[in-house]
C-alpha positions, 0 to 999 in steps of 0.5 A, a space after each residue: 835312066 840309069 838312076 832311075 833304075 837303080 833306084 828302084 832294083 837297088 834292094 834286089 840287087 845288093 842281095 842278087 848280085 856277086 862278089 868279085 875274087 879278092 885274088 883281083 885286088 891284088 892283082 891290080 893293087 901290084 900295078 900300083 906303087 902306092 896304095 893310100 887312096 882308092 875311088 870306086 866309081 858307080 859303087 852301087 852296094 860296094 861289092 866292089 869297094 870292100 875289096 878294094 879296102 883290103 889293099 887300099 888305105 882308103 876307099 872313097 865309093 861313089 854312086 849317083 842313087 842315093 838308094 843304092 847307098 843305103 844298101 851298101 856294105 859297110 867298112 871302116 876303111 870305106 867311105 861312101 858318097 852320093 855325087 848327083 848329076 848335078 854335080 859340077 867336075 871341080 867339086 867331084 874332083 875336090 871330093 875325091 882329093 884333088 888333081 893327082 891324088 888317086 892311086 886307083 880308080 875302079 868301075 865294076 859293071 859300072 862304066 858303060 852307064 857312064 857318060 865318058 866324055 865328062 868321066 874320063 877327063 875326070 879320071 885323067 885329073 884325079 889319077 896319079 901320075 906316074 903310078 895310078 891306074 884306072 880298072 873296069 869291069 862287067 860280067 857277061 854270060 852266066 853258065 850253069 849246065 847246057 839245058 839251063 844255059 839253053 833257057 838263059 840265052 832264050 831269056 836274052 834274046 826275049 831282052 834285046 829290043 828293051 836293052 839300052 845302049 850302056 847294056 849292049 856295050 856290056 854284053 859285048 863284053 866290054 869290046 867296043 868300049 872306048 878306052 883311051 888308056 896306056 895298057 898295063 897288062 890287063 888288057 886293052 881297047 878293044 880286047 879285054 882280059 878274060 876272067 871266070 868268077 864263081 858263085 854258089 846259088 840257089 834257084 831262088 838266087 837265079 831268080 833274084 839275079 835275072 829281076 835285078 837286070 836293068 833290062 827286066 825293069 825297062 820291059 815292064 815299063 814297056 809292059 812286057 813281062 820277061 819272065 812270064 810264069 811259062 818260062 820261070 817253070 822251065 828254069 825250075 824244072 832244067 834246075 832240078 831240086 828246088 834246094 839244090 845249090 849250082 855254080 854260076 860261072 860268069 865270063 867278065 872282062 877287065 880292061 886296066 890302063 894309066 894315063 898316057 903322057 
């Protein structure tokens, strides 16, 4: 499903989607003692992974959708790879560099795509031990004023019967995401660490942002427009001036953890 579904937004979403704050690199790059290796897992165009770079030596940046590595952002310090499910444990964990080789390993918005049951023994394999640590992330409500606030959050409830599991567990803010890790400070199951991040955008970008959700392209499958003409005009009247640029701020929640031994 969820390749499936990148694949086909994966243009979209390269250019609607935000960049996280480099202040949060560096921040989980001073948990880790060592910085030679990175994995950044589900790295879609690897707004995530060019990040990473600026404190890690190396970044090995994984998506499933081939499509959506295609619109990755290149970086000489990044290196990007297509891992399809089909993939068998050993061979991922030999491709990331072997048992005990990863000083951090990072998901953003990724995680509650993943299957946990195989991932997160993957992760226990990989990650050094003492040292590594594993950082997730996603980004729930986005705010702009009240009035356009107000729009969003109709558009939200319009979503809820077409939204899959992986996506509830988003915008439950990452509380009810199965965690098994040692806390490091930021955050932890069941309470993860609050975060505003910031962009500029344009109504257009609003638009881009709102088509790039997995919930809009599982309701048109379903035949359910969830931006109907009606609704987009409310937002572009609540915006104001077609060129007026506004700040997003997105709530996101960081959980961090190591290997309990």
């Amino acid at each position: 499903m969820a390749d499936h579904l990148f694949n086909k937004q994966a243009a979209i979403y390269s250019e609607a989607r935000p960049r996280y704050p480099s202040e949060w690199f560096s921040m989980l790059a001073a948990l880790t003692p060592r910085h030679s290796v990175a994995w950044d897992v589900g790295t879609g165009n690897g707004q995530a992974a060019i990040g990473v770079a600026e404190q890690y030596k190396k970044v090995i940046a994984t998506d499933i959708s081939d499509e959506q590595l295609k619109h990755a952002i290149p970086h000489p310090q990044v290196q990007y790879v297509h891992t399809p499910l089909a993939m068998s444990d050993d061979e991922l964990v030999s491709l990331i560099g072997g048992e005990n080789s990863v000083d951090l390993i990072t998901a953003a918005t990724a995680v509650q795509w993943f299957d946990l049951d195989r991932f997160y023994p993957i992760v226990k394999r990989v990650l050094r031990k003492p040292g590594g640590i594993i950082a997730v992330w996603c980004y729930g409500s986005m705010e702009f004023s009240p009035e356009i606030d107000g729009i969003l959050g109709r558009f939200f409830e319009l979503g809820i019967p077409f939204q899959s599991q992986s996506f509830k567990i988003a915008l439950q803010c990452y509380k009810t995401l199965p965690f098994p890790f040692e806390s490091v400070g930021v955050g932890c199951e069941g309470q993860p660490l609050e975060l505003d991040m910031r962009k500029e955008m344009s109504f257009q970008g609003l638009l881009r942002f709102l088509r790039s959700l997995p919930v809009v392209h599982i309701a048109k499958e379903q035949g359910v427009d969830l931006l109907p003409e009606e609704l987009l005009k409310e937002f572009e009247r609540a915006w104001g001036e077609p060129e007026m640029v506004r700040t997003a701020i997105y709530k996101t929640y960081m959980l961090a953890g190591k290997v309990k031994l």
